[in-house]
C-alpha positions as CSV (number, residue, x, y, z in Angstrom):
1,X,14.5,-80.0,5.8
2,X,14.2,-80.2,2.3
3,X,17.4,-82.9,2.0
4,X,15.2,-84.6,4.5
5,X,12.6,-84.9,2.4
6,X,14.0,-85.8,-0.2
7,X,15.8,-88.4,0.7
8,X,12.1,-89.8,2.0
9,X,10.8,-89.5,-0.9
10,X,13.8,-91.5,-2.8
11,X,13.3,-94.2,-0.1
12,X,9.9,-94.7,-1.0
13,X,10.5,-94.9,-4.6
14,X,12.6,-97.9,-3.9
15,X,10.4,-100.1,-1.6
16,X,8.3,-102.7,-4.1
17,X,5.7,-102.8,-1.8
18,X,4.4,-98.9,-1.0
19,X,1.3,-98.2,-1.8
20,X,0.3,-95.7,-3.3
21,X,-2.8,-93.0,-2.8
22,X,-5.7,-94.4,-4.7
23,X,-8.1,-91.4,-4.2
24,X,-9.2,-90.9,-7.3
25,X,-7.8,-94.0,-9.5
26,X,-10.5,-95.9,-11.3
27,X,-8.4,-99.3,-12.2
28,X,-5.9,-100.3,-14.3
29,X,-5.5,-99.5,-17.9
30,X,-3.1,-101.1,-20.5
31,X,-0.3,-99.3,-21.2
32,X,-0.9,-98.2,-24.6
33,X,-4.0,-96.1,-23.4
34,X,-4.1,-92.5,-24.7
35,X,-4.4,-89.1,-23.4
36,X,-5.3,-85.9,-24.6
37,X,-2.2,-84.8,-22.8
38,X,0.7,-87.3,-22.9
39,X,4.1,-88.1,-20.6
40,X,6.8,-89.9,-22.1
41,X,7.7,-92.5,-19.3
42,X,9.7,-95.2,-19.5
43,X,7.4,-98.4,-20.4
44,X,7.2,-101.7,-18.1
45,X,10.4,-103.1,-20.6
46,X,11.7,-99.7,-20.3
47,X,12.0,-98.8,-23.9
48,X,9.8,-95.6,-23.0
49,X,7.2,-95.8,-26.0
50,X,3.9,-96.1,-23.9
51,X,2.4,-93.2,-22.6
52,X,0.7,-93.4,-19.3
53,X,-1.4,-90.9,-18.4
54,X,-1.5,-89.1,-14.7
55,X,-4.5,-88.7,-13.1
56,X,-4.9,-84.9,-13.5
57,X,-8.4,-83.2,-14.3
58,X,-6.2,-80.8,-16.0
59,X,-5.1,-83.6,-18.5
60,X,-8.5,-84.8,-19.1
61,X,-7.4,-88.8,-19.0
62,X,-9.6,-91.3,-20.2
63,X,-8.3,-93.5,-18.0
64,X,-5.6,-94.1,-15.3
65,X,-2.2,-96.3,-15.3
66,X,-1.4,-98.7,-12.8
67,X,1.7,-99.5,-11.1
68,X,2.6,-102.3,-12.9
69,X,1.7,-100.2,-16.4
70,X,4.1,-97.4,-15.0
71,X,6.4,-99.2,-12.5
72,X,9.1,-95.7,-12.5
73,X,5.7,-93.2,-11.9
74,X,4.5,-94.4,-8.6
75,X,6.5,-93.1,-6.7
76,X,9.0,-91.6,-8.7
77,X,11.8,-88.9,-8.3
78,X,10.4,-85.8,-9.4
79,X,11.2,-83.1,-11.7
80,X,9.9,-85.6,-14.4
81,X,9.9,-84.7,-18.0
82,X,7.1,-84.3,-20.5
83,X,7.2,-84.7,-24.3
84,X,7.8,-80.3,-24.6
85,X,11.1,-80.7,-22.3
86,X,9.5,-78.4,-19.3
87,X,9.1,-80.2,-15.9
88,X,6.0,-81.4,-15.0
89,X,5.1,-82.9,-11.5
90,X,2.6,-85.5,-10.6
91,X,-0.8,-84.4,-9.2
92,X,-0.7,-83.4,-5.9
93,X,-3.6,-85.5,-5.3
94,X,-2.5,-88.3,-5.1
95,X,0.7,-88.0,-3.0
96,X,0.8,-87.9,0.9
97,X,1.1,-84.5,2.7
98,X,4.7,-84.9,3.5
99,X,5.2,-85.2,-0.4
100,X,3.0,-82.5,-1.1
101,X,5.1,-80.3,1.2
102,X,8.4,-81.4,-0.3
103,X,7.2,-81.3,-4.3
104,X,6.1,-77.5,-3.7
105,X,9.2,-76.9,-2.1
106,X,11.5,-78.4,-5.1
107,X,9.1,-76.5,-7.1
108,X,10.3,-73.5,-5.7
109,X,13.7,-73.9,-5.6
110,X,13.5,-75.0,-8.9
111,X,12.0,-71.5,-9.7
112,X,14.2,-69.3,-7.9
113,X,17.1,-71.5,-9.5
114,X,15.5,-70.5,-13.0
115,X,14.4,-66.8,-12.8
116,X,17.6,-65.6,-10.8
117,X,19.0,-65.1,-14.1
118,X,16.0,-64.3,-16.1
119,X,12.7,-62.5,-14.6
120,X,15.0,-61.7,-11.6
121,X,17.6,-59.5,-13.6
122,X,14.9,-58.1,-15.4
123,X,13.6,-56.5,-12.7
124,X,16.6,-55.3,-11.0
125,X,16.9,-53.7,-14.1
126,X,14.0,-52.3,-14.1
127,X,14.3,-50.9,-10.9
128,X,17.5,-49.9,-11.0
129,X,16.5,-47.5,-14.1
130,X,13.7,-46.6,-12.3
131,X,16.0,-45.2,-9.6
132,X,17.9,-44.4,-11.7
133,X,15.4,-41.7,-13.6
134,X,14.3,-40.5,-10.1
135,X,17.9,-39.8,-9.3
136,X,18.5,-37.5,-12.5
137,X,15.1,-35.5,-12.1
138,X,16.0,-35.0,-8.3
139,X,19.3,-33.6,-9.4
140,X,17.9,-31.3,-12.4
141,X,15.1,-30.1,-10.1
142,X,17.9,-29.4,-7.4
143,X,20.0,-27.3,-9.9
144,X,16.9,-25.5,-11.1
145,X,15.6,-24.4,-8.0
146,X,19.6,-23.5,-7.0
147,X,19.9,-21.6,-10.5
148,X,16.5,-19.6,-9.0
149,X,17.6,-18.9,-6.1
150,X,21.2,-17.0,-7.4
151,X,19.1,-15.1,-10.0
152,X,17.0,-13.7,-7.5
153,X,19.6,-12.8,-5.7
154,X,21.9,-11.4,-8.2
155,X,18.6,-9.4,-9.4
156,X,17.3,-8.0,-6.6
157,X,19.7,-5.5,-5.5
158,X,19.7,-4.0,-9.4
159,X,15.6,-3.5,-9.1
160,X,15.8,-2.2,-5.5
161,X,18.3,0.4,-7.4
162,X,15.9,1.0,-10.1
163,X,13.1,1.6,-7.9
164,X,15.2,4.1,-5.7
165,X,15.9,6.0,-9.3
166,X,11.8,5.8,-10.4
167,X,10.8,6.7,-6.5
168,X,13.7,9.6,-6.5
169,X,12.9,10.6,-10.0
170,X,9.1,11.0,-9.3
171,X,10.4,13.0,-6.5
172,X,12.2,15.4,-8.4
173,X,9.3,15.8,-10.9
174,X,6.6,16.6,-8.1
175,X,8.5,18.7,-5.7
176,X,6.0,21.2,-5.4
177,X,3.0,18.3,-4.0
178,X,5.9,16.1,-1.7
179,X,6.4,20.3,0.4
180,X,2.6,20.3,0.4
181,X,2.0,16.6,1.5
182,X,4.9,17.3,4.1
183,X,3.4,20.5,5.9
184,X,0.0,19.7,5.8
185,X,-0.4,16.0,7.9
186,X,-0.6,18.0,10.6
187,X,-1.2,21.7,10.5
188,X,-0.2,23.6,14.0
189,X,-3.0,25.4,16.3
190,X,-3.8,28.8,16.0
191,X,-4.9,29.7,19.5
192,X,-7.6,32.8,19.5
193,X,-9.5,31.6,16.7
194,X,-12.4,29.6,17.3
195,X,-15.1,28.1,15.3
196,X,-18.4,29.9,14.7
197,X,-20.3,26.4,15.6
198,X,-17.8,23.9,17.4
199,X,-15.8,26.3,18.7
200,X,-12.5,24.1,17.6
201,X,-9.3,26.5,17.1
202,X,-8.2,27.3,13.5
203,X,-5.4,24.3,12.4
204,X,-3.4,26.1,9.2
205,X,0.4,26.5,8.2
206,X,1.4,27.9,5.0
207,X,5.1,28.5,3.6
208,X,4.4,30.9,1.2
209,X,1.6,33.8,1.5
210,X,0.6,36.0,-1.0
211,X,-1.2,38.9,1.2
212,X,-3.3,41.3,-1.3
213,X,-4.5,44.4,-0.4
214,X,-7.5,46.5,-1.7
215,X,-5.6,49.2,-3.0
216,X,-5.9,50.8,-6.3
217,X,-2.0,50.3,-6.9
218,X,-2.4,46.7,-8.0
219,X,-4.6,47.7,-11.4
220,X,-2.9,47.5,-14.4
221,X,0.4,45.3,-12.5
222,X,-1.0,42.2,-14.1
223,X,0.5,40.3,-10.8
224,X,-2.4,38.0,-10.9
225,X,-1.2,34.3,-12.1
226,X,2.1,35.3,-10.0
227,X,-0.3,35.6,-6.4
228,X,-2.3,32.7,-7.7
229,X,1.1,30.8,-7.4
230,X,1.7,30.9,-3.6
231,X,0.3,28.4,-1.4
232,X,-2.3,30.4,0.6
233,X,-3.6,33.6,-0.7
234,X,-5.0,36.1,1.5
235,X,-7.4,38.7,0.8
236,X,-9.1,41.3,3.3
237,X,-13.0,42.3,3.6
238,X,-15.5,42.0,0.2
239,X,-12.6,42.8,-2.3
240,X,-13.6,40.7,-5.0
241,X,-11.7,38.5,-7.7
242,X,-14.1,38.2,-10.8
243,X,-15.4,40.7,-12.7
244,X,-12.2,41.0,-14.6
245,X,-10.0,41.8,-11.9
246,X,-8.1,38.3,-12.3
247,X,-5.6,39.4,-14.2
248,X,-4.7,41.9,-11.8
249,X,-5.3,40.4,-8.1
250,X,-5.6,36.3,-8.9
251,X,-8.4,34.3,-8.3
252,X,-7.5,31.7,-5.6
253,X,-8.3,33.1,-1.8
254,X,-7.4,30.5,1.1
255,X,-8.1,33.1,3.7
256,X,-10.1,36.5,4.0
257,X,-10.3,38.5,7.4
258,X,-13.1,40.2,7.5
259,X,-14.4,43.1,9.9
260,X,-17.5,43.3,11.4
261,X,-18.4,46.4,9.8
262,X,-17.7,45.1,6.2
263,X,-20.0,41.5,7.3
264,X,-23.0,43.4,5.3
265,X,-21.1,44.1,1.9
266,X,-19.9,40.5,2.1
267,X,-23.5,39.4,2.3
268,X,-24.5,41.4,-0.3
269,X,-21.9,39.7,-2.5
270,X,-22.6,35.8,-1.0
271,X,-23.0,34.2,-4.3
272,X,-19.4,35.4,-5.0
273,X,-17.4,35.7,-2.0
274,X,-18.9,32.7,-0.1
275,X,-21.0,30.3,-2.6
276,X,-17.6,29.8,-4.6
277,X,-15.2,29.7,-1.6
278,X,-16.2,26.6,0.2
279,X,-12.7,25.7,0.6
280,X,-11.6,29.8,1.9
281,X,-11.1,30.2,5.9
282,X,-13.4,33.2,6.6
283,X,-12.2,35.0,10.0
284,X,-14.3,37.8,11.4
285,X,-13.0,40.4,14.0
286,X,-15.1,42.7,15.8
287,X,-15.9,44.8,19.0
288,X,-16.0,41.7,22.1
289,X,-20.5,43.4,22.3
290,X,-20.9,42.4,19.1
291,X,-19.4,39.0,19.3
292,X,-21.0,38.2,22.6
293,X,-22.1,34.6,22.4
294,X,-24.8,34.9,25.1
295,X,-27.5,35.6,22.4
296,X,-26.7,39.2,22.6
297,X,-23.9,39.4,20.3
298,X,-25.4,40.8,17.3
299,X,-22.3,39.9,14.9
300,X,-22.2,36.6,16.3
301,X,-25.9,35.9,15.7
302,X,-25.6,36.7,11.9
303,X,-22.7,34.7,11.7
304,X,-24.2,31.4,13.4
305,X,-26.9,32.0,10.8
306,X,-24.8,32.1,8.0
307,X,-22.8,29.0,8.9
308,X,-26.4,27.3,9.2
309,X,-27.8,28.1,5.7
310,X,-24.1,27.4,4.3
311,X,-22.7,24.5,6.6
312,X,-19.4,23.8,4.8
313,X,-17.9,27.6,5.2
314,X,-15.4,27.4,7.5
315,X,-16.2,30.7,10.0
316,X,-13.8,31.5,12.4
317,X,-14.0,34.6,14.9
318,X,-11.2,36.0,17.2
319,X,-11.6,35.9,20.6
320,X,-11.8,38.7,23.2
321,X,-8.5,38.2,24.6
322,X,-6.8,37.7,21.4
323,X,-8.5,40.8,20.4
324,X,-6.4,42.3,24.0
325,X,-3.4,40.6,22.1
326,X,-3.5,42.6,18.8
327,X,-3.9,46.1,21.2
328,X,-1.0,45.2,23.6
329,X,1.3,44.3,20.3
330,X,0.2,47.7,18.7
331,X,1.1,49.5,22.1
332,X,4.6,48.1,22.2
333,X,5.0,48.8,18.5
334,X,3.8,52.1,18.6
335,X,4.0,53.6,22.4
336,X,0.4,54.7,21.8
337,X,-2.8,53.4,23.2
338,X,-5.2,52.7,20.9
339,X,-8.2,52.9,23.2
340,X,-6.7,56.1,24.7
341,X,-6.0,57.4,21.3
342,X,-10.1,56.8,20.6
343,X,-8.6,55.0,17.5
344,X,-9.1,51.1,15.6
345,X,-7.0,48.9,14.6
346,X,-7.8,48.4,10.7
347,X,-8.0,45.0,8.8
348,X,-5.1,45.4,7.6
349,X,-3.2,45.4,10.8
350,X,-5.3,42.3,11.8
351,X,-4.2,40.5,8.6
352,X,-0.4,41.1,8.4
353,X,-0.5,39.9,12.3
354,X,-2.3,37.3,11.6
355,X,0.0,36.4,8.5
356,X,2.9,36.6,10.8
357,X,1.6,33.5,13.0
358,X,0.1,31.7,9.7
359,X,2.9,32.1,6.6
360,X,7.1,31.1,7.1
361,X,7.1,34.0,3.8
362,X,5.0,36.6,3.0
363,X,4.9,38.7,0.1
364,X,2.6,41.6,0.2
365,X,0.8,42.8,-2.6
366,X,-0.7,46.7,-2.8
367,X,1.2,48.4,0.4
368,X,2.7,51.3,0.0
369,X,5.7,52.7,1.9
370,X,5.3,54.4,5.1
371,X,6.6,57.7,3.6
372,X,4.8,57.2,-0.1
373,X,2.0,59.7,0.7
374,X,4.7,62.7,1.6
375,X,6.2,62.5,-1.9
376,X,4.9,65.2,-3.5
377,X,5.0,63.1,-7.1
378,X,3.2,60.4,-5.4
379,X,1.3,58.6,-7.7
380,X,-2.8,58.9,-7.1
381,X,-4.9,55.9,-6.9
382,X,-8.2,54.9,-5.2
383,X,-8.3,53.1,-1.8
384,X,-10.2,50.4,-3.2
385,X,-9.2,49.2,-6.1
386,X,-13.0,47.3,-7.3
387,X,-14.3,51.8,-6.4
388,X,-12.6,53.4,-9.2
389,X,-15.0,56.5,-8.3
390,X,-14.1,56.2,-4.9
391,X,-11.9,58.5,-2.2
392,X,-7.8,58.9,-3.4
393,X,-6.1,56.3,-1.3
394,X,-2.7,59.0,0.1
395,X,-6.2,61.3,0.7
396,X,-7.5,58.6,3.6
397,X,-4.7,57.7,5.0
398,X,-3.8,61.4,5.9
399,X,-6.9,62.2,7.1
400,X,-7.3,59.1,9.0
401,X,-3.9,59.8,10.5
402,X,-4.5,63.3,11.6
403,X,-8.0,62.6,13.3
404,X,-8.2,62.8,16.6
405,X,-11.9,62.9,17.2
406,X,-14.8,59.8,15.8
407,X,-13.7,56.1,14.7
408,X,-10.3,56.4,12.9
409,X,-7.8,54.1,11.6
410,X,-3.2,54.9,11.7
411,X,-2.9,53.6,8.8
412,X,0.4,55.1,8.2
413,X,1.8,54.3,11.9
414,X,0.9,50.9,11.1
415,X,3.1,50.7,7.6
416,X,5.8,51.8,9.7
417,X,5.8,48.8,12.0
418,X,4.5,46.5,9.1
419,X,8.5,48.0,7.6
420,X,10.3,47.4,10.4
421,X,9.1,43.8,10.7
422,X,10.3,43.4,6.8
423,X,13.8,43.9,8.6
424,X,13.0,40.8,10.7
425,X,10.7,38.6,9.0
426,X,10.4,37.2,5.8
427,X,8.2,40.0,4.7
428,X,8.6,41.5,0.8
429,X,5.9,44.2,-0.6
430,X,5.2,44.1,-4.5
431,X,3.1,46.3,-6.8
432,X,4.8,49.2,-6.0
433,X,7.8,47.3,-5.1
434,X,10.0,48.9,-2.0
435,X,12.3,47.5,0.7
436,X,12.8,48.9,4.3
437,X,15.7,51.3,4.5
438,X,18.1,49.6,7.2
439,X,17.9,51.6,10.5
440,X,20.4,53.7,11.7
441,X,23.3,52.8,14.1
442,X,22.3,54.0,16.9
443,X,18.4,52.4,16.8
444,X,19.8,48.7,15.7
445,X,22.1,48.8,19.2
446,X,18.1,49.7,20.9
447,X,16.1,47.0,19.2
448,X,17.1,44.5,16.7
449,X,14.1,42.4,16.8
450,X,10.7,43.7,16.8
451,X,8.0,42.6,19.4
452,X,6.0,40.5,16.9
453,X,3.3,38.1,17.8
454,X,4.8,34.9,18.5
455,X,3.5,31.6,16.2
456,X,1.7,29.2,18.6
């Protein structure tokens, strides 16, 4: 289309008689008139030294040159050439639309012909740097995030092993707290000992016990900071812990069984056997008519009361028929009926059973041997080691055992099966220190393990 054009628009130049557009020309001028803006063209003798001006508001012409001033302008081939060298093209005013169309496309061409190797370059350059700089930036920010990615790798496994060392070696520092934390999520259920107000059963487990007695054998053994260090320390009645008997018997007490006949002495003694053990398990034991729960019961009354005015003790009594429990066990220990017998089962007796269900190892603290009253060197202490006035300890337990009228106690029947339960369970005595003797032949073929209550 453009050769088309083209050669119209050389045709045109060559017929003498086209007109030209006149829209805009005001007449004809000489052809030495000046413009502000000149063209060299070539003259009507063709020497080229008059300037005609074209009509071009641009140009600011004073006036306009006529064909005959100008005879190679109208119509001329264009590009034409002004005085500067650069191509310069007629106004498109004053050409015909098919002209118009074909001068803008030569103009084109002629700029596509010129920047190809100039503005065109320069901005494939630019761009091609351009892409250039993204490429290297995609590539470093690929190797960076590669060069993360092994170092987290190759680090993680070494502080995975250094954590395992810290955790292991906090473990090893703290082994004591990681046996507690272990045994105590959640404790097993004592069954026969109920709470004084919710009536809940007793939840405790302990591996080691240290079970002191009130005898007058532990003065003067300084055991105390050794009891202190088992994890559940059990005392029995109103024995108490201050008064500087510390050193002596310890000061810590996680559980104290109490009888009912001793609830009196421990209310005497409140501010320090129960205002400064709000963390001790308290468990009373008594006749079933005095723990009747009907409104009768006259231990059970006090006790409620108590557990009102002091709401955080934790009050536990034994029920009834563990109560038929503890006889049954003595009778198959012993081959004697209590109630027959017209004799009680003592505290103590209640506490090392009760031990036996609560502690994996229990080291008693104050018991004698079974046989340590018949020595005739036998050392004389009081029964009560906080009644330094009070009866000689080897004195009680004689009489006791010898009574066969009024409330007594077998103390020393019951140290006999407390000794043969040593050769079962994980039972040592301390302060005077002894061991069971083992049993004869003949008596290991009859029994070999004792008919102990069994942990629930």
């Amino acid at each position: 289309m453009l050769e088309n054009l083209h050669q119209e628009h050389l045709g045109a130049a060559q017929r003498t008689g086209s007109s030209r557009d006149t829209a805009g020309v005001s007449g004809p001028i000489s052809s030495g008139a000046a413009c502000s803006r000149g063209v060299r063209c070539p003259g009507p003798a063709g020497g080229g030294d008059s300037k005609c001006p074209l009509h071009d508001e641009s140009w600011k012409c004073s006036s306009l040159v006529n064909k005959e001033a100008c005879p190679n302008i109208w119509p001329a081939p264009f590009p034409l050439t002004s005085m500067s060298g650069k191509t310069s093209v007629p106004p498109l005013r004053a050409l015909t639309m098919r002209r118009r169309i074909y001068i803008s496309l030569v103009m084109q061409e002629q700029w596509l012909a010129a920047s190809s190797d100039g503005l065109t370059c320069q901005h494939l350059l630019v761009s091609l740097r351009q892409r250039h700089g993204v490429a290297v930036l995609l590539v470093l920010l690929l190797c960076a995030s590669l060069f993360r990615v092994y170092n987290g790798s190759f680090n993680s496994p070494s502080r995975d092993t250094n954590g395992t060392h810290i955790r292991q070696h906090e473990h090893l520092q703290r082994p004591t707290e990681a046996s507690v934390s272990l045994a105590k999520p959640h404790p097993p259920v004592l069954q026969g000992y109920s709470g004084i107000i919710d009536h809940k059963p007793l939840r405790m487990h302990c591996h080691t016990c240290a079970l002191v007695t009130s005898s007058g054998h532990l003065i003067g053994g300084g055991r105390g900071k050794e009891i202190d260090q088992a994890e559940c320390v059990i005392r029995m009645n109103d024995a108490p812990t201050a008064r500087g008997y510390a050193h002596d018997v310890g000061r810590r007490t996680s559980l104290r069984v109490i009888a009912h006949s001793s609830m009196q002495r421990v209310l005497r003694s409140r501010h320090e056997l129960l205002n400064a053990s709000q963390d001790t398990v308290f468990i009373f034991w008594g006749p079933s008519n005095y723990m009747r729960r009907d409104g009768k019961g006259l231990v059970y009354n006090n006790l409620r009361l108590m557990n009102q005015v002091l709401p955080k003790l934790r009050v536990y009594i034994i029920s009834w028929q563990k109560m038929l429990q503890f006889d049954e066990l003595f009778k198959k220990e012993t081959g004697k009926d209590r109630r027959i017998s017209n004799s009680w089962l003592s505290t103590g007796w209640f506490t090392m059973t009760i031990a036996l269900e609560l502690c994996d190892r229990i080291n008693v603290y104050g018991m004698v041997a079974p046989d340590f009253c018949r020595e005739p060197q036998h050392q004389s202490v009081p029964y009560h080691y906080y009644e330094p006035r009070g009866p000689d300890e080897c004195a009680m337990y004689i009489s006791h055992e010898r009574e066969r009228r009024g409330s007594h106690h077998r103390f020393i029947t019951e140290k006999r099966v407390f000794a043969n339960w040593a050769r079962t369970f994980d039972i040592h005595f301390y302060q005077p220190d002894w061991s069971p003797p083992p049993l004869p032949a003949n008596r290991t073929l009859e029994r070999t393990t004792p008919a102990a209550p069994q942990k629930t």
